[in-house]
C-alpha positions as CSV (number, residue, x, y, z in Angstrom):
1,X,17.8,33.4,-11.6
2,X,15.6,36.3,-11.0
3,X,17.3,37.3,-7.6
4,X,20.6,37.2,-9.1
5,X,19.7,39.3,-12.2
6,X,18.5,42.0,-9.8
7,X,21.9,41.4,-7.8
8,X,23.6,41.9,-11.6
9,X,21.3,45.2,-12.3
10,X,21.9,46.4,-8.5
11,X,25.5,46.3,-8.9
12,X,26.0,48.1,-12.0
13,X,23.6,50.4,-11.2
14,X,25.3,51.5,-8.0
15,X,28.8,51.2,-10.4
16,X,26.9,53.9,-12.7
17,X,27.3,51.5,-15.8
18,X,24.2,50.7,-18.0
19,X,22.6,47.5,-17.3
20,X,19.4,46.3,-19.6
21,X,17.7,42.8,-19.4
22,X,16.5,42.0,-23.0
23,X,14.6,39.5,-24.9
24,X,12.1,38.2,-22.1
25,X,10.2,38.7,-18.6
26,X,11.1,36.3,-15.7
27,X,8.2,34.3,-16.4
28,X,9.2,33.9,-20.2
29,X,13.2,33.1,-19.7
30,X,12.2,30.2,-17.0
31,X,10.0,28.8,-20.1
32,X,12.5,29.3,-22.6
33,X,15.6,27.9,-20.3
34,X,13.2,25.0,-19.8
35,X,13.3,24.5,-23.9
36,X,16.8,25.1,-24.0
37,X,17.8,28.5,-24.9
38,X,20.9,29.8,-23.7
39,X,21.6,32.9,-21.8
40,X,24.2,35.1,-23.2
41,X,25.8,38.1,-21.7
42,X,27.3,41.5,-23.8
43,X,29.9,43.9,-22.5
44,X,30.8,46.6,-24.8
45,X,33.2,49.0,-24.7
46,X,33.6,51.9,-22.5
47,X,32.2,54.0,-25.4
48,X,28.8,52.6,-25.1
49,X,26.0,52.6,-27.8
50,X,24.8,55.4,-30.3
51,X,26.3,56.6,-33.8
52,X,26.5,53.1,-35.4
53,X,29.7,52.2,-33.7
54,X,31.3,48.3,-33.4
55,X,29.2,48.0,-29.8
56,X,25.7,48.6,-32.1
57,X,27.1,46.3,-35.0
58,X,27.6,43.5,-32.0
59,X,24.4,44.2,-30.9
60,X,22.7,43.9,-33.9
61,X,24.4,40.3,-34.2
62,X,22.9,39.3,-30.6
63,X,19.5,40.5,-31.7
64,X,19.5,38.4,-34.6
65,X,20.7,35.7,-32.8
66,X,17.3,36.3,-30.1
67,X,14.8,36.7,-33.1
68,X,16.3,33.5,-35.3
69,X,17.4,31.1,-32.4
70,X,15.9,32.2,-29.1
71,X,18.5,33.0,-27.1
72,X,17.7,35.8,-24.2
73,X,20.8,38.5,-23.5
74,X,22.0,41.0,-21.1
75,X,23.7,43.6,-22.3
76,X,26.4,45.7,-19.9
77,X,27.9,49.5,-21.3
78,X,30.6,50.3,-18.9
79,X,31.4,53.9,-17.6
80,X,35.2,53.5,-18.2
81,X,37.8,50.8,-18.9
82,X,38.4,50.2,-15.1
83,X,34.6,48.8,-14.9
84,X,35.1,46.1,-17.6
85,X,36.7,43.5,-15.5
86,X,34.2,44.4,-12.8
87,X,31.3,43.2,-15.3
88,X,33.0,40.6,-16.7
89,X,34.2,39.1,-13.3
90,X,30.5,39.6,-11.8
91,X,28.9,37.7,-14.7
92,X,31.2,34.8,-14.9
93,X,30.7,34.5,-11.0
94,X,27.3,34.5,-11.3
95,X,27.1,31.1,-13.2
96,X,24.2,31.9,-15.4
97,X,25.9,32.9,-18.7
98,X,26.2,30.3,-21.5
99,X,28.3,33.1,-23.4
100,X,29.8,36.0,-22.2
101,X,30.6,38.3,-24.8
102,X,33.2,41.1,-25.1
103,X,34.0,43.3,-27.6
104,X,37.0,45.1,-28.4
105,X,40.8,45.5,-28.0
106,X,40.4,47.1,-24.7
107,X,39.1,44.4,-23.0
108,X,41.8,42.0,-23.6
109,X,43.7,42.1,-20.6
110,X,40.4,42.3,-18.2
111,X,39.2,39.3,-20.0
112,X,42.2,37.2,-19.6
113,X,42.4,38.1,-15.9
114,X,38.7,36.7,-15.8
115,X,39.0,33.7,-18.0
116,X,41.9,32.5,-16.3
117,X,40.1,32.1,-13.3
118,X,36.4,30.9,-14.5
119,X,38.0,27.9,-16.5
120,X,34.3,26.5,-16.9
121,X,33.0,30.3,-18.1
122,X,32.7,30.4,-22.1
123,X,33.6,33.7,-23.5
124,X,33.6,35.0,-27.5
125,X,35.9,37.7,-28.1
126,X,35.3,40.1,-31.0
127,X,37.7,41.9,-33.2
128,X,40.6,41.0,-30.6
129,X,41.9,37.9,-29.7
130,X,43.5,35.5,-26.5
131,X,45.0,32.4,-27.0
132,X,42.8,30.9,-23.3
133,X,41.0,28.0,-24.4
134,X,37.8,29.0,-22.7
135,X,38.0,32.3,-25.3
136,X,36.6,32.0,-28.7
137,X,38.3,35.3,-30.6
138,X,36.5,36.2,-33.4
139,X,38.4,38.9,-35.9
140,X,37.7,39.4,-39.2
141,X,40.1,39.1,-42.6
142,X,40.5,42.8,-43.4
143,X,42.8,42.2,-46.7
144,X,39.6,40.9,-48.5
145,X,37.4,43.5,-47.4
146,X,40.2,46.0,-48.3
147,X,40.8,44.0,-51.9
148,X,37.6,44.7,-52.8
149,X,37.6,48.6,-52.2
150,X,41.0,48.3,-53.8
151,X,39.2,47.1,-56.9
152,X,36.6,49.5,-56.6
153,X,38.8,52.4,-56.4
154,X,41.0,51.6,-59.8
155,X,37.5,50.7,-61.8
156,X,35.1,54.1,-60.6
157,X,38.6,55.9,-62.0
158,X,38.5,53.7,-65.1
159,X,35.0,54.4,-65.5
160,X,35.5,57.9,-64.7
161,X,32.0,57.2,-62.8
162,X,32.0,61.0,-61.2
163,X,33.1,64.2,-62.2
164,X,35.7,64.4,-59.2
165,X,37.3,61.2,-61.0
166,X,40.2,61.1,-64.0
167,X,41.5,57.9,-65.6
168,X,45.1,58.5,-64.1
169,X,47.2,56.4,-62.0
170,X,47.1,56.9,-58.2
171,X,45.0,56.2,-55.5
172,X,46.2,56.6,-51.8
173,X,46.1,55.1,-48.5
174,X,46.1,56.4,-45.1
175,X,46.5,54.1,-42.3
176,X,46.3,54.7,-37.9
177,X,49.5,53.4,-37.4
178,X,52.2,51.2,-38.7
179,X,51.8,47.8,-37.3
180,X,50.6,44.4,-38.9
181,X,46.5,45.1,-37.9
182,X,46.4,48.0,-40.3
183,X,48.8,46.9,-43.0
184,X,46.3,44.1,-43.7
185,X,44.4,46.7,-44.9
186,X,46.6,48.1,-46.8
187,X,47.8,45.0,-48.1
188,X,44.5,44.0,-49.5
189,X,43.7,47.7,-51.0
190,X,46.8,47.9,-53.0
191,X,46.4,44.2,-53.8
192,X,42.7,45.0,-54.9
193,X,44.1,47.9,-57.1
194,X,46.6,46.5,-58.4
195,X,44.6,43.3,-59.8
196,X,42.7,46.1,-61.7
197,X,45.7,47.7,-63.0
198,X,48.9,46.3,-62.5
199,X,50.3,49.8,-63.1
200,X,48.9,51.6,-60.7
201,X,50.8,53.7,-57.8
202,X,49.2,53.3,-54.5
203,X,50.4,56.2,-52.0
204,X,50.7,55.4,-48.5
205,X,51.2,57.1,-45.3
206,X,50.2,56.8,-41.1
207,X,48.9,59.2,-39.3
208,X,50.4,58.2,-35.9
209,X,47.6,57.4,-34.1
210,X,44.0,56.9,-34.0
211,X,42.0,60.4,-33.4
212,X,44.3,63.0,-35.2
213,X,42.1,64.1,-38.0
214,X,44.0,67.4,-38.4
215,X,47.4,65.1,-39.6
216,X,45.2,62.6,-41.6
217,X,43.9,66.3,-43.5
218,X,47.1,67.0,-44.0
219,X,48.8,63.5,-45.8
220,X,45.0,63.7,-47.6
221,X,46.1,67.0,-49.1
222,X,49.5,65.6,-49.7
223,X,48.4,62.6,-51.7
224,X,45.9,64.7,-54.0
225,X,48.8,67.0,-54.7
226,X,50.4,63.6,-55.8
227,X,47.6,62.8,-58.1
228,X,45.5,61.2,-55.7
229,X,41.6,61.2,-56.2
230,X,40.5,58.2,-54.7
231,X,41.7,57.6,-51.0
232,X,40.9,54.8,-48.4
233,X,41.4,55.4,-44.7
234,X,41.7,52.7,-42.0
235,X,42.9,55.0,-39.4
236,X,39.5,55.7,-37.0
237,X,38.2,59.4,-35.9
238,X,41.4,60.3,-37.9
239,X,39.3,59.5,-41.0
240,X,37.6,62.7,-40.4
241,X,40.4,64.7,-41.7
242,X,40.5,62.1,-44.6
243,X,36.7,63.2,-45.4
244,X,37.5,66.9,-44.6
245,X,40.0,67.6,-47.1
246,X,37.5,65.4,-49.9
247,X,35.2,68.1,-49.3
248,X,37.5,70.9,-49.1
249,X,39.7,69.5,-52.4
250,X,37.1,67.7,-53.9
251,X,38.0,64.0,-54.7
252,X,36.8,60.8,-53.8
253,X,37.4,59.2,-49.9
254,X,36.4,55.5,-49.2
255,X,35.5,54.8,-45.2
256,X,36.0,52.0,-42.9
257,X,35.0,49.3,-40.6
258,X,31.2,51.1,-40.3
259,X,29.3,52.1,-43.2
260,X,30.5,56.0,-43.2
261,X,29.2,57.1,-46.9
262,X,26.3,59.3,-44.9
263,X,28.8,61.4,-43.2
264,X,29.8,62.9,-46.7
265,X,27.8,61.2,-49.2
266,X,28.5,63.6,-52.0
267,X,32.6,62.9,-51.4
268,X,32.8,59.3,-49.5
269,X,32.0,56.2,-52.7
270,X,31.8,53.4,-50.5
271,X,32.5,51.9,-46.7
272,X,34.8,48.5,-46.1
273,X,33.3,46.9,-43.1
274,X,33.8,44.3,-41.0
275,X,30.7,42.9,-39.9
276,X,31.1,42.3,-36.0
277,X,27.3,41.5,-36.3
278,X,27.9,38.1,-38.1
279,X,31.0,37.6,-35.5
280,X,28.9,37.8,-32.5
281,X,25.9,36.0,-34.0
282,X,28.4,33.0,-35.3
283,X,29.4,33.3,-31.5
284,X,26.1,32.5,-30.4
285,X,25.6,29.9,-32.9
286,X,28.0,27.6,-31.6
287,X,27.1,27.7,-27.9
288,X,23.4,27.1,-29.4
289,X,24.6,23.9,-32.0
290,X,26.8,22.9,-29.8
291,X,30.5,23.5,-31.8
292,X,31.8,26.1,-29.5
293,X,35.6,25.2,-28.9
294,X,37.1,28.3,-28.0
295,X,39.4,28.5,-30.8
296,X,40.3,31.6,-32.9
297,X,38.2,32.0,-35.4
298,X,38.6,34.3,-38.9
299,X,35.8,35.5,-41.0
300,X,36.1,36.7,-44.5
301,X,34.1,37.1,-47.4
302,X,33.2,33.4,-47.9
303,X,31.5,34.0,-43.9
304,X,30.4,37.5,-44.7
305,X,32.7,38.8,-42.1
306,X,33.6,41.5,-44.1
307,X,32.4,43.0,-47.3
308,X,32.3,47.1,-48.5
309,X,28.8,49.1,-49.4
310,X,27.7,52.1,-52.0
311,X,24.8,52.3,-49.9
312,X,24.4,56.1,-48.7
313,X,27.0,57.4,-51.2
314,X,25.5,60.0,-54.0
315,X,28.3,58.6,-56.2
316,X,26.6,56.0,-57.9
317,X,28.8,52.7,-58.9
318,X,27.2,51.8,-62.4
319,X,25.6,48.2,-62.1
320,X,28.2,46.3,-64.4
321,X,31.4,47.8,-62.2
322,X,29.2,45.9,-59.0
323,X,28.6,43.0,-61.3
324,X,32.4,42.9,-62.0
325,X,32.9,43.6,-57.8
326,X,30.9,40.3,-57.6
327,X,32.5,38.4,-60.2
328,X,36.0,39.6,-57.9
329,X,34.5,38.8,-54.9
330,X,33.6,34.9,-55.6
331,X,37.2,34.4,-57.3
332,X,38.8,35.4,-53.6
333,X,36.2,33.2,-52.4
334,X,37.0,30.4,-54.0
335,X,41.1,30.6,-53.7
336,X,41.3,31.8,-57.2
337,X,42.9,35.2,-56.1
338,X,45.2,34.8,-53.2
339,X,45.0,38.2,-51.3
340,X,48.0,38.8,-49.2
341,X,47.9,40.1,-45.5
342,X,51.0,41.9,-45.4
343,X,52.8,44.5,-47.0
């Protein structure tokens, strides 16, 4: 095994991708394969590590998964899009993985190339899926993570919680694009608002694409001109313009995905995430207990796939509008409140 992790390093290396052996020397992964642990592979996306993204959320799942069941890991940051199916196709050659892992959208089509012809490989996909039965896609159930910022939202303007708030009756909603993936969040926040008060009016526009902040300033401005001061985005580096115009107009903004209340703490009140971190580590955990299938899996609340934090904000939720969040939250657990996944 040592040879062929050099081979591994060697190769990306010369490829110009980042290549780090973690969680052991030689000496220690021969003991620990000895005892049983399995070896697991990470490819992240082409954007790499740094600035809290999903690749450092995954990675904070694998870790976990090395300090609490003593699995070792590899872990791969490509150079561009092109290299993924390189790294995935040179790992699942090499025989040693017990679990590849690959995160993200992007590497659908690489990994179904791959997967198709390493039948025996076992792969976890996260926050994507494919329907190969030697793929375990993990994705996380947005609408409940979106429900409870929903919630939030209609009970900090209730509460009047912050000077930038007013009792009235409309919060807003800025999505990436219009397509099923992103009205599940949109489904769930004006689901979560609306359990709060059935009267309220929930604004709701796209910006057209993913990394166009300056029209995601612009429907911000719109929808406060409309009344708006709270306003949840699920639209990625578009949110910027969302977190701009808070600034600039002063209301309330609610993040996404990552916990983004430090990048405007004074104007962002909370962050919906989805935890990637428990997808990879529940991953790992069923190569390790041995209950991997490779079936599609779904994480919610109940699995802690996604949840939303106050941490980081300077707006301070009072403690009995959390309590009531957590009161909420175990009545969508238990089937109590049905939250819907489409508009």
């Amino acid at each position: 095994m040592k040879k062929r992790r050099k081979q591994l390093a060697a190769l990306f290396t010369a490829a110009g991708m980042v290549f780090t052996l973690a969680g052991c020397t030689s000496s220690d992964s021969e003991e620990t394969a000895e005892e049983g642990s399995a070896h697991i592979g990470i490819v992240f996306t082409q954007a790499g590590l740094g600035g809290n993204s999903f690749n450092d959320l995954a990675l904070e799942g694998v870790r976990r998964a090395a300090d609490e069941l003593g699995i070792t890991y590899d872990q791969v940051e490509p150079k561009s899009v092109a290299d993924e199916e390189i790294i995935q196709d040179e790992m699942a050659s090499s025989e040693e993985y017990d679990l590849i892992i690959c995160v993200g959208d992007e590497q659908v089509d690489a990994l179904n190339n791959v997967a198709s012809v390493y039948t025996n490989q076992r792969f976890a996909l996260l926050d994507a899926t494919s329907e190969l039965d030697n793929v375990a896609s993990y994705s996380c159930k947005a609408q409940e993570g979106s429900f409870m910022v929903g919630a939030l939202a209609v009970l900090a303007k209730q509460e009047q919680i912050d000077s930038k708030l007013s009792d009235g009756d409309t919060v807003g909603f800025i999505g990436g694009v219009d397509n099923p993936l992103i009205n599940e969040f949109a489904a769930g926040y004006q689901a979560g608002a609306a359990y709060v008060d059935p009267d309220i009016t929930v604004l709701r526009d796209y910006v057209g694409g993913f990394n166009d902040p300056t029209t995601a300033r612009t429907i911000a401005n719109t929808f406060r001109e409309k009344g708006a001061d709270v306003i949840f985005h699920a639209s990625g580096a578009s949110g910027m313009g969302l977190f701009q115009a808070a600034e600039e107009k002063g209301f309330v903004s609610i993040g996404v995905n990552l916990n983004q209340n430090s990048i405007a703490p004074d104007y962002i009140m909370a962050s919906m995430l989805k935890k990637l971190d428990t997808c990879a580590y529940h991953a790992i955990a069923s190569v390790v207990d041995g209950t991997y299938t490779g079936e599609n899996q779904l994480l919610g609340l109940s699995d802690s796939g996604v949840d939303f934090t106050v941490e980081g904000s300077n707006i301070k939720v009072p403690d009995h509008v959390l309590q009531e969040l957590d009161e909420i939250r175990e009545e969508i657990i238990s089937g109590e409140i049905e939250v819907p996944n489409e508009l």
